[in-house]
Backbone as CSV, one residue per row, in Angstrom:
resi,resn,N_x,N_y,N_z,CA_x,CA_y,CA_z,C_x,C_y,C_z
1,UNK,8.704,-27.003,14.703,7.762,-27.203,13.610,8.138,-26.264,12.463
2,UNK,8.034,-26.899,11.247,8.782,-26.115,9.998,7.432,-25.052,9.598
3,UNK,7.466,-24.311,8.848,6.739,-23.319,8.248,5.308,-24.262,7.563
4,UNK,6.140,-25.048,6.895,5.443,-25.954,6.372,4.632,-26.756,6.771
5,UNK,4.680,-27.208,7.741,4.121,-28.157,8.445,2.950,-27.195,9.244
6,UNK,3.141,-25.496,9.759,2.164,-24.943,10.322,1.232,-24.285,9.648
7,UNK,1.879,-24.442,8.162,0.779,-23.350,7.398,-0.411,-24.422,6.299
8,UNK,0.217,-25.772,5.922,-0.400,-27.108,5.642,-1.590,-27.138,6.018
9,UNK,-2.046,-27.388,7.411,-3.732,-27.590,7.385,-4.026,-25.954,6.933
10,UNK,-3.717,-25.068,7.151,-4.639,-23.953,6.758,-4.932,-23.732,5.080
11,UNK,-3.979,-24.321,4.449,-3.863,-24.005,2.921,-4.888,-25.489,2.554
12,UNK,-4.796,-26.552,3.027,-5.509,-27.475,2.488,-7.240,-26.987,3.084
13,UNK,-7.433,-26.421,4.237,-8.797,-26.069,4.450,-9.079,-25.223,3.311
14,UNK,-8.428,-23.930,2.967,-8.827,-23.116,1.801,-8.745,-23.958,0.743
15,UNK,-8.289,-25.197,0.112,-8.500,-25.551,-1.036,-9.851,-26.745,-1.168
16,UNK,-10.296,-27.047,0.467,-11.522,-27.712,0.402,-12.342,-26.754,0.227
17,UNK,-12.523,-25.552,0.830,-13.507,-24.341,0.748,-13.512,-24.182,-0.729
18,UNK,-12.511,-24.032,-1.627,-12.699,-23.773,-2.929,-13.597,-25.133,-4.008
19,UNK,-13.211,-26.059,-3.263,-14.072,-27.060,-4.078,-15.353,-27.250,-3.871
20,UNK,-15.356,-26.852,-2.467,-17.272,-26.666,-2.047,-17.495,-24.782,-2.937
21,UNK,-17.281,-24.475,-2.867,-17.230,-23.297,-3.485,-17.586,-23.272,-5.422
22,UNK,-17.121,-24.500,-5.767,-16.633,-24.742,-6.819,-18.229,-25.411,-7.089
23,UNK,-18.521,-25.871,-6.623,-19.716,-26.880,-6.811,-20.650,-26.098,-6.450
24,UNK,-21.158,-24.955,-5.281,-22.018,-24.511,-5.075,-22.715,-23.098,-6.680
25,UNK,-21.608,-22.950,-6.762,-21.724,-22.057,-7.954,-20.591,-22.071,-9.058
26,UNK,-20.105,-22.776,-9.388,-19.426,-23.211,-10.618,-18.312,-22.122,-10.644
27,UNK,-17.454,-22.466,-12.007,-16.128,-21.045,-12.050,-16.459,-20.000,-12.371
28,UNK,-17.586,-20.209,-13.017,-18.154,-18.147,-13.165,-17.852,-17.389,-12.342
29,UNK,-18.546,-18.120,-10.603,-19.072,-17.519,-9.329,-18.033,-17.956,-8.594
30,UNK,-16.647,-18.504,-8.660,-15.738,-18.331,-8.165,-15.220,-17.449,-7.977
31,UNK,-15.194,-17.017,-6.570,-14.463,-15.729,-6.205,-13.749,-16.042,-4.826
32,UNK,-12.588,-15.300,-4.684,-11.548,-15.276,-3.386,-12.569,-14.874,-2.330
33,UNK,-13.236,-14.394,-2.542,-14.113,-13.325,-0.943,-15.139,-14.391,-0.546
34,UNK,-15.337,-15.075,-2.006,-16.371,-16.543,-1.358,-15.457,-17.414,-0.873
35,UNK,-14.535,-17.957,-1.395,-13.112,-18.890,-0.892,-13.034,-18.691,0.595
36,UNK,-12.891,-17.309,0.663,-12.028,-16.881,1.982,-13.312,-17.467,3.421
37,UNK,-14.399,-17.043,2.849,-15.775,-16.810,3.610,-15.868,-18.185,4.091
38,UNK,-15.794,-19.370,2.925,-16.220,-20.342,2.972,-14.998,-21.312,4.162
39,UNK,-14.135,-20.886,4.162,-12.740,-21.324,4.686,-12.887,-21.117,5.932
40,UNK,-13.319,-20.076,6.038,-13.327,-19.285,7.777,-12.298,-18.352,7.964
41,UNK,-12.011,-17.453,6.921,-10.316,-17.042,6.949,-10.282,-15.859,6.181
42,UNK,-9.538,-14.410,6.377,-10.066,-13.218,5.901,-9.254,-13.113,4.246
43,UNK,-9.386,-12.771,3.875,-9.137,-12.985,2.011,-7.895,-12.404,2.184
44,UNK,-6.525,-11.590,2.708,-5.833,-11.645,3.042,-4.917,-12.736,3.005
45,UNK,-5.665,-13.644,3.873,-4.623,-15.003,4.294,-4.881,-15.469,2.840
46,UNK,-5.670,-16.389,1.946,-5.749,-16.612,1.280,-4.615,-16.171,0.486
47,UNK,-4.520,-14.803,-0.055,-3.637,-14.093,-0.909,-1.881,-14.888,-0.087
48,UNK,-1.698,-15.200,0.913,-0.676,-15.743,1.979,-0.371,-16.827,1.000
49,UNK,-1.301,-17.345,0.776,-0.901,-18.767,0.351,-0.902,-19.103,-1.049
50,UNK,-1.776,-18.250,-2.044,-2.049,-18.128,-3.166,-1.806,-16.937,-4.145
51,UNK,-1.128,-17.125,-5.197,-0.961,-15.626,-5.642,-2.270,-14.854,-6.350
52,UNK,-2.675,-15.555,-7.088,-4.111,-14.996,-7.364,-5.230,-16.060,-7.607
53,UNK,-6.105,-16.141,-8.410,-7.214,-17.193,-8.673,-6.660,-18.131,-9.447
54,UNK,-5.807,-18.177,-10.371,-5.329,-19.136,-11.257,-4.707,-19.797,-10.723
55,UNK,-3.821,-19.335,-9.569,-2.550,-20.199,-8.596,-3.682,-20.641,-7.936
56,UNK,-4.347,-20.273,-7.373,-5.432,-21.402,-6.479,-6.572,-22.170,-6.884
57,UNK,-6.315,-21.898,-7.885,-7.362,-23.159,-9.346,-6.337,-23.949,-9.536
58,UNK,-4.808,-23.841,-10.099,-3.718,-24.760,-9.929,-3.611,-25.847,-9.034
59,UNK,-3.105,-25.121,-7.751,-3.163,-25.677,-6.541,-4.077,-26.567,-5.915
60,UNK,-5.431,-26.082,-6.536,-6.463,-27.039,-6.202,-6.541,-28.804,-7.491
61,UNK,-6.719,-28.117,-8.991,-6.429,-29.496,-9.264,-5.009,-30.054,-9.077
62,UNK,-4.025,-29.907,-8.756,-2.859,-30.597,-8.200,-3.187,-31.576,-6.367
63,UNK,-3.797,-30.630,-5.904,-4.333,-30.983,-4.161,-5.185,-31.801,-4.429
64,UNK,-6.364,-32.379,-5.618,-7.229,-33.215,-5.771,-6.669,-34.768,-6.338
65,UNK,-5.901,-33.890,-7.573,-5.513,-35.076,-8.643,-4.803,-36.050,-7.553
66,UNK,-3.299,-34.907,-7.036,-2.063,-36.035,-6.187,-3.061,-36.912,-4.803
67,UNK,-3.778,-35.983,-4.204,-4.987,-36.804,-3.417,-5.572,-38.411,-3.881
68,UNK,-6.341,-38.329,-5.047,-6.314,-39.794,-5.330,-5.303,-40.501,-6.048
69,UNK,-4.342,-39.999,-6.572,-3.202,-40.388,-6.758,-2.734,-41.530,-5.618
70,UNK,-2.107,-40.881,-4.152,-1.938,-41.177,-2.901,-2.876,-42.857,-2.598
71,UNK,-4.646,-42.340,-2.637,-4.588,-42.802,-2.210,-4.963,-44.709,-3.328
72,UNK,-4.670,-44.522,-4.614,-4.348,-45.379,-5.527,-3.434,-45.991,-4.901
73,UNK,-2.343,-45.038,-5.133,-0.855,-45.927,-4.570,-1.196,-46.578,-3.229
74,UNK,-1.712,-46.275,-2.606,-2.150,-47.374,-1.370,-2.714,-48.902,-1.700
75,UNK,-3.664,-48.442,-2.558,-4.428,-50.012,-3.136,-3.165,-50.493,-4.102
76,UNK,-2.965,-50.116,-4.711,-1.602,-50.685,-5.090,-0.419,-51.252,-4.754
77,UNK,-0.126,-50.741,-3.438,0.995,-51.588,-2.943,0.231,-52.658,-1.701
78,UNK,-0.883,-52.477,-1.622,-1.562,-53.651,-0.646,-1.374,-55.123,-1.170
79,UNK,-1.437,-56.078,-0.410,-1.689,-57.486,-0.725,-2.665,-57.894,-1.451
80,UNK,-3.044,-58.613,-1.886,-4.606,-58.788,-2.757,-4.121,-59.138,-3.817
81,UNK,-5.123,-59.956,-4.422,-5.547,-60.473,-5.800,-5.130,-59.251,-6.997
82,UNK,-4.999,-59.537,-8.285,-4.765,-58.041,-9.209,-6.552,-57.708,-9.009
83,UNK,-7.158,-58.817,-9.145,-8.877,-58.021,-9.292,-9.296,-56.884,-8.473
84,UNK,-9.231,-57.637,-6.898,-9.712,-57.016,-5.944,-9.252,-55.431,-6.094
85,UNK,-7.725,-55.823,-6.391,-7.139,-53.889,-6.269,-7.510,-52.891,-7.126
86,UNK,-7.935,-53.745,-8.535,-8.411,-53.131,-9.699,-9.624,-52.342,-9.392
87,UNK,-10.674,-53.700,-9.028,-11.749,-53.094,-8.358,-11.446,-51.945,-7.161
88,UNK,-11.003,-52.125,-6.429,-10.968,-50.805,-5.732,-10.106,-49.538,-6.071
89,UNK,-9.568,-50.008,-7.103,-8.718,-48.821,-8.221,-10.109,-48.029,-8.574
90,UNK,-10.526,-48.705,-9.810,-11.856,-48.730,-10.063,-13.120,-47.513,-9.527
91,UNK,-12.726,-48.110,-7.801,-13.783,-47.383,-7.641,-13.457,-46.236,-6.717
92,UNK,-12.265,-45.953,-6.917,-11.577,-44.753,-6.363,-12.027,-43.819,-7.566
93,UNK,-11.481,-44.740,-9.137,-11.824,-43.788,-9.978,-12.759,-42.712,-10.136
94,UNK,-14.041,-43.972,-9.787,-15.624,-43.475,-9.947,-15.911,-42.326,-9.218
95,UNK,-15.618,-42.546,-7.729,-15.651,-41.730,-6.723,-15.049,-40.387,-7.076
96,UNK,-13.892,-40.121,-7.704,-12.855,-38.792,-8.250,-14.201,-38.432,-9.361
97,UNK,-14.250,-38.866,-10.070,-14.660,-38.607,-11.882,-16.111,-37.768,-11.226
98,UNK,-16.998,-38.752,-10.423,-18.273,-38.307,-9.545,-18.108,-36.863,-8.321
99,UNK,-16.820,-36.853,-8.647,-16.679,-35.355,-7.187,-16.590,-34.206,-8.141
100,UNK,-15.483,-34.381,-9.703,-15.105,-33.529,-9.986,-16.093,-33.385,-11.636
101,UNK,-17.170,-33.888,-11.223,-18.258,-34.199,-12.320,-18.622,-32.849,-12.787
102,UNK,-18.219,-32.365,-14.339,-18.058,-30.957,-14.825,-17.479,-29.992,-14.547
103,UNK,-16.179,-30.293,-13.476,-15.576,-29.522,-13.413,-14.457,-29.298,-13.707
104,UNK,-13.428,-30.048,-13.524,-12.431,-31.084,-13.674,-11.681,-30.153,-14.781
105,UNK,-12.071,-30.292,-16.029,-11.666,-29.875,-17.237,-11.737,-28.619,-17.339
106,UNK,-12.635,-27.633,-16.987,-12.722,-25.867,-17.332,-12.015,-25.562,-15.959
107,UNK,-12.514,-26.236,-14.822,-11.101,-25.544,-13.912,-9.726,-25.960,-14.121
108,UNK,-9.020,-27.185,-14.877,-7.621,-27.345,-15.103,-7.642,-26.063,-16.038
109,UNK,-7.941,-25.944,-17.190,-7.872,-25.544,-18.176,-7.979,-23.634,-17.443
110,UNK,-8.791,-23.361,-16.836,-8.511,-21.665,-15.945,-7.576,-21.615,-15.402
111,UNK,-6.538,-22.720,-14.771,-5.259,-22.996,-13.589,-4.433,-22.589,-14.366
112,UNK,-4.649,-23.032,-15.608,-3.090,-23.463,-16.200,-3.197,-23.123,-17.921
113,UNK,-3.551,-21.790,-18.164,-4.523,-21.894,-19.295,-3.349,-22.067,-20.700
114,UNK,-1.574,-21.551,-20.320,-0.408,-21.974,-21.169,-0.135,-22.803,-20.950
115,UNK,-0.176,-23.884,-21.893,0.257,-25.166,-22.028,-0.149,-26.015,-20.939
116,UNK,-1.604,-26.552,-21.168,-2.294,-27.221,-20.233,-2.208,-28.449,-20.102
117,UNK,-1.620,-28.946,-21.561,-1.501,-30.287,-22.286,-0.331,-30.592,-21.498
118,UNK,0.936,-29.862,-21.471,2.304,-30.270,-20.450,1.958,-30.607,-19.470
119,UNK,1.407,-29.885,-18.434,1.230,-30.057,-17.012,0.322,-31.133,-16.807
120,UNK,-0.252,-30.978,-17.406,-1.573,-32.387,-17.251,-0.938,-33.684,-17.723
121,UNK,-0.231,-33.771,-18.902,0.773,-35.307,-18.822,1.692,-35.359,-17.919
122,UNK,1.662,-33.980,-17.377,2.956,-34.687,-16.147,2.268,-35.379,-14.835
123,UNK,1.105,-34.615,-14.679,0.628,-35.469,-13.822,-0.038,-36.677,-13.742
124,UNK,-0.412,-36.713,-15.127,-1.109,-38.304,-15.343,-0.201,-39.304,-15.758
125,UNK,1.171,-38.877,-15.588,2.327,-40.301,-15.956,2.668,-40.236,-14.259
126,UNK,2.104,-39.577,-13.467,2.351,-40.709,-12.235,1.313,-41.444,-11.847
127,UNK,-0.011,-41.304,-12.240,-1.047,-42.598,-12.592,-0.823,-43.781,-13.254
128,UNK,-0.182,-43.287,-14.672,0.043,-44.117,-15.798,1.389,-45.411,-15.040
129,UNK,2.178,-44.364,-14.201,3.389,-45.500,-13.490,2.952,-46.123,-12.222
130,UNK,1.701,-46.035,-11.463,1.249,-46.378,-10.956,0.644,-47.580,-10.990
131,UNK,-0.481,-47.280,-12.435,-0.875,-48.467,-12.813,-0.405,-49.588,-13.333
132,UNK,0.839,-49.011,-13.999,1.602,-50.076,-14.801,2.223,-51.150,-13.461
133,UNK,2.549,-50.310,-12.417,3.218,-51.697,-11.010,1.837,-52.469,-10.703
134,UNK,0.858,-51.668,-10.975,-0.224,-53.091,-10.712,-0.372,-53.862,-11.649
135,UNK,-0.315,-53.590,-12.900,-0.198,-54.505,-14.144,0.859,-55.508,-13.969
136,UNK,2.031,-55.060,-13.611,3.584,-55.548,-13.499,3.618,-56.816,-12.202
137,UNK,2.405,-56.632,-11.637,2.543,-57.075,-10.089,1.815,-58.238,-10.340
138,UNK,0.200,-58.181,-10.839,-0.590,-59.093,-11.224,-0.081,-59.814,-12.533
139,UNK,0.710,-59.515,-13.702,1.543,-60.464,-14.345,1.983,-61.391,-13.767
140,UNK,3.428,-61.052,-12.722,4.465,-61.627,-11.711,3.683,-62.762,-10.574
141,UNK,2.564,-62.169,-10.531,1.176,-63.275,-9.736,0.924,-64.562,-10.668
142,UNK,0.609,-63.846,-12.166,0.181,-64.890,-12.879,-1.456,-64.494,-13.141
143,UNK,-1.746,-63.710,-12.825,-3.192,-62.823,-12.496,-3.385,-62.174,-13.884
144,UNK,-2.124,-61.962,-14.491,-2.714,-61.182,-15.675,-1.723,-61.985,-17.052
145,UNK,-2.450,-61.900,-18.280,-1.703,-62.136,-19.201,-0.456,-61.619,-19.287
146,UNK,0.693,-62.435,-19.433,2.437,-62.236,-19.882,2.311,-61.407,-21.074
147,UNK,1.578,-61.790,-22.110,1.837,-61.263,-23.233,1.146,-59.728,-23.509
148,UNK,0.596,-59.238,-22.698,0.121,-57.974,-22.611,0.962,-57.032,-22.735
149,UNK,0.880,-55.508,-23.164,2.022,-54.832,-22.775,1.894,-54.167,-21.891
150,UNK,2.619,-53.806,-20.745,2.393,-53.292,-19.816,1.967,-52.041,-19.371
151,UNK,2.638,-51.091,-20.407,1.991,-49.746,-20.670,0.835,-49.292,-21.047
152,UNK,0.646,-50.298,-22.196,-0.665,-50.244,-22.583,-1.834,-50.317,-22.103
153,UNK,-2.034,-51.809,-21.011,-2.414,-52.101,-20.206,-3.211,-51.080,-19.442
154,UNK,-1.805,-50.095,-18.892,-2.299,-49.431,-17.497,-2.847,-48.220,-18.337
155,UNK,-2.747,-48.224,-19.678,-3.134,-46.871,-20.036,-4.956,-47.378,-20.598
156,UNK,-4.900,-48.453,-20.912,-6.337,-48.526,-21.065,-7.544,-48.680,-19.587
157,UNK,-6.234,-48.937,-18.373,-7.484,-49.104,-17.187,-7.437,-47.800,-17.360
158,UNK,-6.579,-46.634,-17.166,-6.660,-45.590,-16.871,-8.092,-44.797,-17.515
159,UNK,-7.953,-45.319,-18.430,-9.455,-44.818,-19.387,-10.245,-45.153,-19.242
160,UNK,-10.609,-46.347,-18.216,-11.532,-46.856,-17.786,-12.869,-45.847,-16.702
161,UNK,-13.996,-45.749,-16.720,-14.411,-45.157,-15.289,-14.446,-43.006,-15.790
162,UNK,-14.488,-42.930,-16.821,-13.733,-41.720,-17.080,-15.263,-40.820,-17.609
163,UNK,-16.502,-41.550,-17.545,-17.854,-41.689,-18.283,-18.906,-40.756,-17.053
164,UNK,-19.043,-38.969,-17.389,-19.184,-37.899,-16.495,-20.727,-37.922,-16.724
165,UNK,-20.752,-38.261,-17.579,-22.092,-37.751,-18.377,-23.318,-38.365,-17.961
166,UNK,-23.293,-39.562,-18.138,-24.590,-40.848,-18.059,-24.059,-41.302,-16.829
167,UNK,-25.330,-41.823,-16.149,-25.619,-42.375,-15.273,-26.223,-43.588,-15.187
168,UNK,-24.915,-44.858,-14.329,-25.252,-45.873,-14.389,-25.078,-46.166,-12.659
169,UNK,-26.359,-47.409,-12.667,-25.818,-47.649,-11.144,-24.783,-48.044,-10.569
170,UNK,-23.868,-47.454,-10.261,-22.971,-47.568,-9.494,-22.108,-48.536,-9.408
171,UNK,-22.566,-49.789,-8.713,-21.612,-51.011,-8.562,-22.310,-51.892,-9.729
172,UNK,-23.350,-51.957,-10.089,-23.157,-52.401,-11.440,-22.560,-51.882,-12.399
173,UNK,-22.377,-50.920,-12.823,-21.153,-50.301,-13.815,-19.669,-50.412,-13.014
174,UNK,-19.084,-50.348,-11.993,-18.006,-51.087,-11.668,-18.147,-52.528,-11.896
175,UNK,-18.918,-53.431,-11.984,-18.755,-54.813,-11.831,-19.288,-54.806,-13.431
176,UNK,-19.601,-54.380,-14.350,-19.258,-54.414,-15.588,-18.240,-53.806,-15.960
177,UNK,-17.112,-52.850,-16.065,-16.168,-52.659,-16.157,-15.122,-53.640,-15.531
178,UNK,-15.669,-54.285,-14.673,-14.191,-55.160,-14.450,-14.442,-56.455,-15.324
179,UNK,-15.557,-56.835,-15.878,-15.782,-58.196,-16.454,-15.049,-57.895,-18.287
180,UNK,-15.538,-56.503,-18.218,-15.475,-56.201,-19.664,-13.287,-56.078,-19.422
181,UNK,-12.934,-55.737,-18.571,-11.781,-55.453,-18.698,-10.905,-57.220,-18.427
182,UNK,-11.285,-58.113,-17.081,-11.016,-59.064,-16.958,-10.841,-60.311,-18.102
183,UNK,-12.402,-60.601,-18.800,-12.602,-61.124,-19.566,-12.912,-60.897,-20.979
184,UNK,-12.681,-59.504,-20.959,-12.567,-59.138,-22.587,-14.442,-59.362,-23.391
185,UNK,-14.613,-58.530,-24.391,-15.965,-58.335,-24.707,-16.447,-59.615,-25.937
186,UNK,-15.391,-59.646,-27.165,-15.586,-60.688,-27.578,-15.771,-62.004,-27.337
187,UNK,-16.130,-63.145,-28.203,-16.530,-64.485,-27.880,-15.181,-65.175,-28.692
């Protein structure tokens, strides 16, 4: 067994502890000694795996983002209709946007506080290429307009679902977002 492979669940438990951590008292009240506490694990180990709070504010939106990333690319390469996958694109979205609801943005932005704008397009052009093979896929179906552009496309679902603030019920705001995106708003 590689290093890697034995020290993996322990570093992903400390980065769930930090997100319950994260939510119980926001980044003010983020602290390693709560991390460590919350983990089950003496603040020591922590320091093992993390160099200080910013590397494990990093680490954590990277461990969240590539997380639904993953599990996108799953609905994406499945069989199905372009709708169905959209919709459950969709509501992967909701589900992310609803976990990391006010946080998202002041903890990237503490991770990575030089040049936040770099790191953050790097990780959202493997969404952006993500979405575009479902765009690319449901074209090739016949599921989606030819004349669309494809980039564009995946960059406007991407923006889709992105709404932290207001509160709508749930699968009715997914099942209006897919009508408004399917069939377009004008007459």
């Amino acid at each position: 067994m590689t290093v890697e492979a034995r020290t993996a669940p322990k570093r992903e438990v400390i980065l769930e502890a930090t997100i319950r951590v994260l939510r119980d008292r926001g980044l003010s009240g983020l602290k390693v000694e709560e991390v460590a506490r919350e983990a089950e694990v003496g603040k020591g180990t922590v320091y093992l795996y993390f160099q200080d709070k910013q590397d494990l504010l990093k680490a954590l939106v990277e461990h969240h983002t590539f997380s639904y990333y993953r599990k996108v690319e799953e609905v994406v390469n499945r069989s199905g209709s372009f709708r169905d996958r959209l919709a459950e694109v969709l509501r992967l979205r909701i589900d992310w946007v609803e976990e990391w609801r006010g946080l998202w943005a002041a903890v990237a932005r503490e991770a990575h506080p030089v040049d936040t704008a770099d790191w953050l397009k790097g990780m959202h052009e493997h969404y952006q290429h993500l979405l575009e093979k479902l765009v690319q896929d449901g074209k090739a179906r016949g599921e989606v307009r030819a004349e669309l552009d494809t980039s564009l496309t995946a960059a406007s679902i991407a923006a889709l679902a992105c709404n932290p603030q207001l509160e709508f019920p749930r699968e009715a705001y997914l099942e209006h977002l897919l009508g408004v995106l399917l069939k377009g708003v004008a007459l």
